[in-house]
C-alpha positions as CSV (number, residue, x, y, z in Angstrom):
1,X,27.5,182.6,7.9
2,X,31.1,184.0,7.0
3,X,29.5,187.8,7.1
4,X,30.5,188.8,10.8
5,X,27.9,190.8,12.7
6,X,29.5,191.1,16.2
7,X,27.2,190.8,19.2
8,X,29.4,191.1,22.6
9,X,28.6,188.8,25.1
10,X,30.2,188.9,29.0
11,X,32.2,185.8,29.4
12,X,29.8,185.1,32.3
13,X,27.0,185.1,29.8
14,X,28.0,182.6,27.5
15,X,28.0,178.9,27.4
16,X,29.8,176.9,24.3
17,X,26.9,173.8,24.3
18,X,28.7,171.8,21.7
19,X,31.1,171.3,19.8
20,X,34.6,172.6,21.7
21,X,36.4,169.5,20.0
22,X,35.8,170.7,16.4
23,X,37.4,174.2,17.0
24,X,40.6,175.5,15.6
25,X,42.3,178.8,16.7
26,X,44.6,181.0,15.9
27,X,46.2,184.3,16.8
28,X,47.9,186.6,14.8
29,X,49.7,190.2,15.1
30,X,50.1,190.7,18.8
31,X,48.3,187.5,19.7
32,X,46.0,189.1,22.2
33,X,42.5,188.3,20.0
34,X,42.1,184.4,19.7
35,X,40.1,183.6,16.7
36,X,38.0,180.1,16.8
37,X,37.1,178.4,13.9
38,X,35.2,175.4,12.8
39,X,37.9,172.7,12.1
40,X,35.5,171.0,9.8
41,X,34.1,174.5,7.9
42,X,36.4,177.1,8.6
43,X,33.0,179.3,9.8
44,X,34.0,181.7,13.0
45,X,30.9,181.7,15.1
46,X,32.5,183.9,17.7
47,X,36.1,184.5,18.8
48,X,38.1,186.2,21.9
49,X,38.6,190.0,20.6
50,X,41.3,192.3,21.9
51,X,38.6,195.1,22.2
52,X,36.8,193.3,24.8
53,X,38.9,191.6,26.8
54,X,36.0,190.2,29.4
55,X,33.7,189.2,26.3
56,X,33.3,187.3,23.5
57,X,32.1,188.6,19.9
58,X,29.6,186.4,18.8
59,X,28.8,185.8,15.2
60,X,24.8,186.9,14.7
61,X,25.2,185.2,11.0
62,X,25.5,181.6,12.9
63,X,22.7,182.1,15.2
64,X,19.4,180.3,14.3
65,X,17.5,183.7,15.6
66,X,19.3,186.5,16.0
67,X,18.4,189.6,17.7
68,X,17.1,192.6,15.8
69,X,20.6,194.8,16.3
70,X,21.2,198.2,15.1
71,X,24.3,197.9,13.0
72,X,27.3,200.2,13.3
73,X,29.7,200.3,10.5
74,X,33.6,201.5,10.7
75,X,36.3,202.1,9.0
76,X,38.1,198.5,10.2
77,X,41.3,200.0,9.3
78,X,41.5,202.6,12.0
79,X,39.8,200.4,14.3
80,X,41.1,201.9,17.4
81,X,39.4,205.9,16.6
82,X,36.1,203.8,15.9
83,X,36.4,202.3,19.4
84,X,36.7,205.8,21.1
């Protein structure tokens, strides 16, 4: 579950069920992303990215039945030319 495979969701399109109270988060760097964690686990499920400001990244690893995706990969370092 710690191997992130993003899957953006609109804020309108997601609902946090359970489990609000057991979250930690924390921002580093500019502080624009807010990364949520399990308090009890450390897992991140999904967190508030500064690439999408209107959505959240959700973590397909921590879903019971994730979607068949096609998988991108990037050079996470140069982030910003992978966006383009």
């Amino acid at each position: 579950m710690t191997g992130f495979i993003h899957i953006m969701v609109p804020h309108s399109q997601f609902e946090l069920v359970t489990g609000r109270n057991s979250l930690s988060s924390y921002r580093f760097g500019t502080g624009t992303a807010e990364h949520l964690f399990c308090a009890t686990c450390g897992v991140k499920s999904f967190y508030q990215p500064r690439s999408h400001p209107d959505a959240w990244s959700v973590n397909a690893a921590c879903l019971d039945q994730p979607p068949k995706l096609a998988i991108s990969q990037f050079d996470g370092q140069n982030w910003e030319e992978a966006q383009r």
